[in-house]
N, C-alpha and C positions, 0 to 999 in steps of 0.2 A: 426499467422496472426496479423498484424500490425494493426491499426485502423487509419485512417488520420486526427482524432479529438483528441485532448488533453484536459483533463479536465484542466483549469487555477487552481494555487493553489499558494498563496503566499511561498514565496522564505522561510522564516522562518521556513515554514514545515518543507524542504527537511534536515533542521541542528538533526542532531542525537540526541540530547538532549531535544528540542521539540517535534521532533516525542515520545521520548520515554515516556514523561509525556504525551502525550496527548493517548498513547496506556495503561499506569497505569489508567487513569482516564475511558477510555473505559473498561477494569477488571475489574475495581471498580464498575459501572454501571452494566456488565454484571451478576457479581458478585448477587449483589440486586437482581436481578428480575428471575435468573436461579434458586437460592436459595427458594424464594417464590415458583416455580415452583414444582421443587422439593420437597418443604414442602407440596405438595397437592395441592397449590390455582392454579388449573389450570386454567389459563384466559389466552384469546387471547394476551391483552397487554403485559404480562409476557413473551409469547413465543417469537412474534415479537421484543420487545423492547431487552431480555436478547440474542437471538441469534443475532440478529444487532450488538450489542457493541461489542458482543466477535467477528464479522467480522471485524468489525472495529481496534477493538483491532488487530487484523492481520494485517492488512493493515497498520495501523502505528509502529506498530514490524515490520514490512516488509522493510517499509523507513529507520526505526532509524539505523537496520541493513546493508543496502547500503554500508555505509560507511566501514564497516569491512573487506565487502567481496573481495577478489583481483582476480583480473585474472591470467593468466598461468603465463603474466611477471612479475604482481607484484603489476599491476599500476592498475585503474580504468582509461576509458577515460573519459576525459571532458563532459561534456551537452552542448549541442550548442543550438541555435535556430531551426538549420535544423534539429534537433536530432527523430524530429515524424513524420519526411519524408520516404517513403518506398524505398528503396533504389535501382535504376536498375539493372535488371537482368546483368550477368556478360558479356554472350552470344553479348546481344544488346550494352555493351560498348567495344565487342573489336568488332564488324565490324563498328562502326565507324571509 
């Protein structure tokens, strides 16, 4: 399922070497407060804060990763603007 809202996020993100510090930096974070965790200080802020980051930390491994990945031909296709558009069923463009 498509969503027709896109979150904005500056363009800088989507570059794989940003994403990838900014997902170290989320480890780094998660790191801290799972640790405490783990050591016994069980407190809310630990639980919340340390699983966020390491989500987080997904998410921009997620992006940095993009880049690597290829399809069957080879290529990845471009980003367009129309690209968070849900696309018409096939049915409804051939009886036009």
């Amino acid at each position: 399922m498509r969503l027709k809202f896109v979150f904005p996020l500056p363009r800088f993100v989507f570059h794989p070497v940003t994403s990838a510090t900014i997902a170290v930096v989320h480890g780094y974070l998660a790191y801290g407060h799972l640790t405490k965790l783990i050591a016994g200080e069980a407190q809310w802020l630990h639980i919340w804060k340390g699983f966020g980051a390491l989500f987080g930390a997904y998410v921009f491994t997620a992006l940095a990763s993009r880049r690597s990945a290829t399809s069957a031909k080879g290529i990845l296709p471009k980003e367009t603007e129309d690209s968070h558009r849900v696309p018409e069923p096939k049915a409804a463009l051939a009886s036009n």
